[in-house]
C-alpha positions as CSV (number, residue, x, y, z in Angstrom):
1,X,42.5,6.0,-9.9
2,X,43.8,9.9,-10.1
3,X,41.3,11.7,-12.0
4,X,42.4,14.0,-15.5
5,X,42.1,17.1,-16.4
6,X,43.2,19.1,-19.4
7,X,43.3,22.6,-18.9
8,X,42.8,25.1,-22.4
9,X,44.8,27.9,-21.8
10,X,48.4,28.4,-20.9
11,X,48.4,32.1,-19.8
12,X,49.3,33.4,-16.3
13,X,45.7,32.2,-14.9
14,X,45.4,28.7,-16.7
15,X,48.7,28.1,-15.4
16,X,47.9,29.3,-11.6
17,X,44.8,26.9,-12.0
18,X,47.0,23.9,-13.2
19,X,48.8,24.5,-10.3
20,X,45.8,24.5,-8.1
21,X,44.7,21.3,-9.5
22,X,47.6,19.6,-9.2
23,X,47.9,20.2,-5.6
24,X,44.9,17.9,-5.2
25,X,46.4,14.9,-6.6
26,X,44.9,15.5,-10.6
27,X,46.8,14.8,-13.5
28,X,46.7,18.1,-15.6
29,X,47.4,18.5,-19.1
30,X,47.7,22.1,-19.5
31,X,47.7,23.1,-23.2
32,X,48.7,26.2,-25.2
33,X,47.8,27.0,-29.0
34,X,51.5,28.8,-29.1
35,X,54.1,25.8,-29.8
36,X,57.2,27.8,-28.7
37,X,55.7,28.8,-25.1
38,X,54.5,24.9,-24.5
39,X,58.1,23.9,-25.5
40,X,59.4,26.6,-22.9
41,X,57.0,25.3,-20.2
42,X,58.1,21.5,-21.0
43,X,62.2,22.8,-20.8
44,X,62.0,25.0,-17.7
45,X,59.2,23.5,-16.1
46,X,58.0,27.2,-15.1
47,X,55.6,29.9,-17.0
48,X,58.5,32.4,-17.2
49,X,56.6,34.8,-19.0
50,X,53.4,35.0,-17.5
51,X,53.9,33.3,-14.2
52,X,57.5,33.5,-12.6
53,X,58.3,32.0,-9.7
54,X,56.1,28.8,-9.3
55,X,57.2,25.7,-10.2
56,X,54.9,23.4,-12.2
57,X,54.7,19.9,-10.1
58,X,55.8,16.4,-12.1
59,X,51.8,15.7,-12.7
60,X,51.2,19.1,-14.9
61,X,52.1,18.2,-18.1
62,X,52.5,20.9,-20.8
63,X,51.3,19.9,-24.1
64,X,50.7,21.8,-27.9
65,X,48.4,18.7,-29.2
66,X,44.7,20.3,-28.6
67,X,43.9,16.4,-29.3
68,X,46.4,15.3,-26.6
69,X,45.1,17.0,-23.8
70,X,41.2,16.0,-24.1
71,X,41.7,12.6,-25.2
72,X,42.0,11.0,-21.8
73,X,40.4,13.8,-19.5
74,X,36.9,13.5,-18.6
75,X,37.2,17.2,-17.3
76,X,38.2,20.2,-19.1
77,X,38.1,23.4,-18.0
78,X,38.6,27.0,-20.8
79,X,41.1,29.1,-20.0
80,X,41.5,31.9,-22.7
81,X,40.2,35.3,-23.6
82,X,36.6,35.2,-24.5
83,X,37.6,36.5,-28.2
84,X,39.1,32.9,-28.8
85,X,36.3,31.1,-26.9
86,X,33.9,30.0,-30.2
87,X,37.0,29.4,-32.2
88,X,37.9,27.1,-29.1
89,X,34.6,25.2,-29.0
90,X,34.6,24.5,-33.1
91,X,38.6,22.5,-32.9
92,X,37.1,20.9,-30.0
93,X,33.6,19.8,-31.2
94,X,35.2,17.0,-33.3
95,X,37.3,15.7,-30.1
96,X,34.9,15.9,-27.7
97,X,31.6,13.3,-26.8
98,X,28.7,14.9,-24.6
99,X,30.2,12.9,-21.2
100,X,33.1,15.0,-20.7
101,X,32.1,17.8,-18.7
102,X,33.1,21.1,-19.7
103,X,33.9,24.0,-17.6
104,X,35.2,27.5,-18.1
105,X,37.5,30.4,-16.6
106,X,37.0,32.8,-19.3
107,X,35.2,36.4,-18.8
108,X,33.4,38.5,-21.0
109,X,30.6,38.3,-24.1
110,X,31.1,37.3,-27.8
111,X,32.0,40.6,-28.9
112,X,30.3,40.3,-32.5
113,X,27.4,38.6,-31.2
114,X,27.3,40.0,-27.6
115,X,26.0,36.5,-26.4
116,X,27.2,35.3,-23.2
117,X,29.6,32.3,-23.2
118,X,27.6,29.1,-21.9
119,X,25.3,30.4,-25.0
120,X,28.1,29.9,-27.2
121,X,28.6,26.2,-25.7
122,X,25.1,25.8,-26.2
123,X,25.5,26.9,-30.4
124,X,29.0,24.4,-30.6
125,X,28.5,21.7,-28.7
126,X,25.9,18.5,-28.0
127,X,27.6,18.8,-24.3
128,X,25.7,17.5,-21.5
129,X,27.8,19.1,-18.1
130,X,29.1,22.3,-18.5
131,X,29.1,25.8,-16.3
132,X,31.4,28.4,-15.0
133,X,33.8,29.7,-12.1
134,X,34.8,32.9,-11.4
135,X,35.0,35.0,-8.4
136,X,37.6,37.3,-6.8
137,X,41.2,35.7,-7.8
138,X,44.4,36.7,-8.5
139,X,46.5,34.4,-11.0
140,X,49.9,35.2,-8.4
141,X,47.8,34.6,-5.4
142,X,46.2,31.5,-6.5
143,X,49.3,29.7,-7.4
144,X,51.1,30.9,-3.9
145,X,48.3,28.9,-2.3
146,X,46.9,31.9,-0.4
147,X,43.3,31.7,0.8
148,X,41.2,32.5,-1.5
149,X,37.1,31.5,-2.8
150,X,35.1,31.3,-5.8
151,X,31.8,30.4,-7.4
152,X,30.9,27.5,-9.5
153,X,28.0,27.4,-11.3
154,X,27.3,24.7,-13.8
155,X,23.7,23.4,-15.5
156,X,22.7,20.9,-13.4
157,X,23.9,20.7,-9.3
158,X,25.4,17.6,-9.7
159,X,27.6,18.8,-12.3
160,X,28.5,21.8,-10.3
161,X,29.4,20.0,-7.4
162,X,31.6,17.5,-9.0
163,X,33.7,19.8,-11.1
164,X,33.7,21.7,-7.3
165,X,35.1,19.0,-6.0
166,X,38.1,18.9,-8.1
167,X,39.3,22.8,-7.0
168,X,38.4,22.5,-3.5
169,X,41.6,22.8,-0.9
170,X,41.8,24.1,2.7
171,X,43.2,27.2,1.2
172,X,40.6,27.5,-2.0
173,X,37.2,27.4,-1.5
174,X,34.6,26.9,-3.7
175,X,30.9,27.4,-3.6
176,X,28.4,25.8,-6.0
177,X,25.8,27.6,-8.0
178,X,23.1,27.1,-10.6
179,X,22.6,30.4,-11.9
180,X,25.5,30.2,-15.0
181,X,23.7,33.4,-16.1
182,X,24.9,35.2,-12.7
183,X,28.2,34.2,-12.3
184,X,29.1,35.0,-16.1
185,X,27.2,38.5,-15.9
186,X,29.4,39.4,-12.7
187,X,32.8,37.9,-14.1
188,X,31.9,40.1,-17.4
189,X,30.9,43.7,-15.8
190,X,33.3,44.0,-12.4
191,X,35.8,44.0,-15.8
192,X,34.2,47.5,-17.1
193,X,33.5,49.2,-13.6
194,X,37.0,48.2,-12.7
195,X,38.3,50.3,-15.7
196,X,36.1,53.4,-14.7
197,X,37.9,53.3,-11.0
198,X,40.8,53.1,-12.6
199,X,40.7,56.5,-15.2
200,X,38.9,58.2,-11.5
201,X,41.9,57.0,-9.7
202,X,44.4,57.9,-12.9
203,X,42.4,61.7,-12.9
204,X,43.5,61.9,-9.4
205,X,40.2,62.1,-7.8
206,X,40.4,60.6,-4.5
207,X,38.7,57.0,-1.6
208,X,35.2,59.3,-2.2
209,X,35.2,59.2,-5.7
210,X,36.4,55.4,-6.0
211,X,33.4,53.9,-3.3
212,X,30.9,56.5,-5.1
213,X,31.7,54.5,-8.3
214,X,31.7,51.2,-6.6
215,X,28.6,51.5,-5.5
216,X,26.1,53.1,-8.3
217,X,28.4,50.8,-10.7
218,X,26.9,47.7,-8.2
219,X,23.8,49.3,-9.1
220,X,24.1,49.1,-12.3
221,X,25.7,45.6,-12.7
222,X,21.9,44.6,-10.5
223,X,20.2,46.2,-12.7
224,X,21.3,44.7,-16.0
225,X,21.8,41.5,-14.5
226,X,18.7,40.6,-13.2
227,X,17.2,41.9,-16.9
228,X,19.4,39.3,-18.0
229,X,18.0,37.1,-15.7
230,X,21.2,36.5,-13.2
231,X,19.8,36.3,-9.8
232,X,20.5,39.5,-7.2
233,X,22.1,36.9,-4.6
234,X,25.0,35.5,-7.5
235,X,25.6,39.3,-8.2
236,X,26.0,40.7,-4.4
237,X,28.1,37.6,-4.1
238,X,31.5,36.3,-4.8
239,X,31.4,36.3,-8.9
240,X,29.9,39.6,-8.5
241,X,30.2,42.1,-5.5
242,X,33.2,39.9,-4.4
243,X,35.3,40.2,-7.7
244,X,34.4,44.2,-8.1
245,X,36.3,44.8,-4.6
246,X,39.2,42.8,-6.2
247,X,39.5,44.5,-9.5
248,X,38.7,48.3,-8.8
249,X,41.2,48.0,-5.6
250,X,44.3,46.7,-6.5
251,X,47.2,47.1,-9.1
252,X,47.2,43.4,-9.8
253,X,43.9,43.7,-11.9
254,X,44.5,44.1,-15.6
255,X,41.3,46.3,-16.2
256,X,42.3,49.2,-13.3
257,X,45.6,49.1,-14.9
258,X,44.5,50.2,-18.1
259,X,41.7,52.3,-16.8
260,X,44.7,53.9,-14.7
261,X,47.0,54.7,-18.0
262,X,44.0,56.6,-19.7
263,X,43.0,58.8,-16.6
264,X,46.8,59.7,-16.6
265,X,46.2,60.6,-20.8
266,X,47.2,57.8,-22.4
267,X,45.0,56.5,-25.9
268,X,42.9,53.4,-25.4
269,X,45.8,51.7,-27.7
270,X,48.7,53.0,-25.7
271,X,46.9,51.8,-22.2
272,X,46.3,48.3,-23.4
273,X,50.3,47.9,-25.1
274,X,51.4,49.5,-21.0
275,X,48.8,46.4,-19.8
276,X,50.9,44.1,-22.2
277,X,47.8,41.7,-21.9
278,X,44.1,41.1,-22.9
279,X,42.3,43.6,-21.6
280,X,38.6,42.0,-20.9
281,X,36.6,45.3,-19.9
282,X,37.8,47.0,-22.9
283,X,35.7,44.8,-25.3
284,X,33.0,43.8,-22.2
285,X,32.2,48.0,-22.5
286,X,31.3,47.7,-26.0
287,X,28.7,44.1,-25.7
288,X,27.7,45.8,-22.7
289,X,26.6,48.8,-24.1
290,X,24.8,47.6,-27.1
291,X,22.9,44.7,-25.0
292,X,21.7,47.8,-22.6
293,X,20.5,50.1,-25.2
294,X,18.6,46.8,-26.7
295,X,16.8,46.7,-23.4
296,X,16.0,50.6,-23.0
297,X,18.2,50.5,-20.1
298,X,19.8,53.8,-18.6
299,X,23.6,53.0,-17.1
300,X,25.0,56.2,-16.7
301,X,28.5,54.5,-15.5
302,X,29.0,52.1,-18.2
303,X,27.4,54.5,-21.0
304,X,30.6,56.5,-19.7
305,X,33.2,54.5,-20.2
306,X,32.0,53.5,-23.7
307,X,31.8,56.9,-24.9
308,X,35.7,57.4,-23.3
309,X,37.1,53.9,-25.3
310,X,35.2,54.4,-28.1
311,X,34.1,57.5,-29.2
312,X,37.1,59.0,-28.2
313,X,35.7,61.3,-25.1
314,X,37.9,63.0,-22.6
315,X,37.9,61.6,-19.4
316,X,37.0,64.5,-17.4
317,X,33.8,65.7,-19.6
318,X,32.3,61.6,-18.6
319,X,33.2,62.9,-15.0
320,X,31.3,66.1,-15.8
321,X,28.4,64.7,-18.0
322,X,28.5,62.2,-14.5
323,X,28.3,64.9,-12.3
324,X,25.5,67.2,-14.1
325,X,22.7,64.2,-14.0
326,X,19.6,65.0,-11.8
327,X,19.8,63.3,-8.0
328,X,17.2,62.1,-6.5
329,X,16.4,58.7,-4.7
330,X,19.0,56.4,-4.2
């Protein structure tokens, strides 16, 4: 019996996922809260908008009814912008018993609580299996079928295994995890660091500048996460280390794009309009900041880029303010 799943969140990465479940034989229900792009998806059998050029296969099944999509799939996996995730969660809780398990794509922190998302499950729903994936993936690259891995990290092993199971290709490999707190934590910060390559790139500083920033930003990412209680293996890892090569070095990555526009003198507001899509750092920067001054913690790097998006500071005094902190042991 071919196994269902219903995948929440039409966008350019839901879709690429759809299309990676539905190369191993699942039937996917892939549904979007906008009516008019679900009725495009149904006509053209394509994600025009978001994802040109790859066909959706007969067993992907675009649907608007939120109700639709879960009622027949023991799996569902979240696929939208962690500022809709609670909102999500409550039009599901009515829909939903605590044997479907529950798995998510999304990045970032509640911005007005700045609680991580599988803490936000934990408020909504009486759900028994739930967890995460993330890891160093491209939407485009995903749906081509290009090699590619990433993490998976639900509540219990079993659970993390099983929803695996369901990804896993020759080309798309996934490794299991238990630490949900890691593999969040990395999805969530690469997003901020990736923007503070991207304004040193968009400044015009040079490879020296970009791997200095890599690197102390790495630091940094360790150092909050495992105050957060991630585990230093998940973050020097694939949702972690893995995914901050990916976004601070290519074009692809929403967050460099944007950190790119404001090194070159654009406003915060004018970056994310040239991005044309959610821009996850941009609201990661502000939970991130908060949650490390709540824990006495010094990030010089992600203080930064706060202070640039949202207290209106030139770009080149963060480099200087950067530049002008004591050195001492690495």
């Amino acid at each position: 019996m071919t196994e269902t799943i219903a995948v929440l969140g039409a966008g350019s990465w839901g879709t690429a996922l759809a299309i990676q479940l539905a190369r191993n034989q699942l039937q996917v229900k892939l549904w979007g809260h906008q009516a008019d792009h679900i009725t495009k998806l149904q006509a053209l059998r394509e994600n025009t908008d978001l994802l040109p050029g790859f066909a959706l296969a007969d067993n992907i099944e675009p649907l608007a009814s939120l109700a639709d999509a879960v009622k027949q799939a023991p799996y569902l996996l979240i696929v939208i912008p962690s500022k809709g995730f609670r909102g999500l969660l409550q039009k599901l809780k009515p829909l939903l018993d605590d044997d479907k398990m529950l798995f998510w794509a999304s990045k970032g922190f509640e911005i007005e609580t700045g609680k991580l998302l599988h803490e936000v499950v934990a408020e909504e729903l009486p759900i028994r299996h739930y967890g995460v994936i993330s890891g160093p993936t491209f939407a485009t690259e995903v749906a081509r079928g290009t090699p590619a891995a990433i993490a998976c990290a639900g509540n219990n092993p079993q659970s993390s295994e099983t929803f695996a199971e369901l990804l896993r290709s020759q080309h798309f490999r996934v490794y299991t995890s238990t630490d949900i707190v890691g593999v969040e934590l990395g999805g969530a910060l690469k997003n901020v660091l990736a923007i503070a390559v991207g304004i040193s790139d968009g400044l015009g500083f040079g490879a020296n500048t970009r791997a200095a920033l890599m690197t102390r930003g790495l630091s940094e990412i360790m150092h909050l996460g495992t105050q957060l209680g991630a585990q230093r293996e998940t973050l020097m890892g694939l949702a972690g280390l893995g995914d901050i090569i990916l976004t601070c070095t290519d074009d692809q990555s929403r967050n460099r794009r944007f950190g790119l526009a404001i090194g070159k003198g654009k406003s915060v507001c004018q970056a994310e309009i040239e991005v044309g899509h959610t821009v996850e750092g941009l609201r990661a920067a502000r939970a991130i900041y908060h949650k490390s001054k709540q824990l006495g913690l010094d990030l010089p790097i992600i203080n930064q880029v706060y202070q640039v998006l949202y207290d209106n500071k030139n770009p080149r005094d963060a480099v200087r303010d950067l530049e002008s902190r004591p050195q001492g042991q690495e």
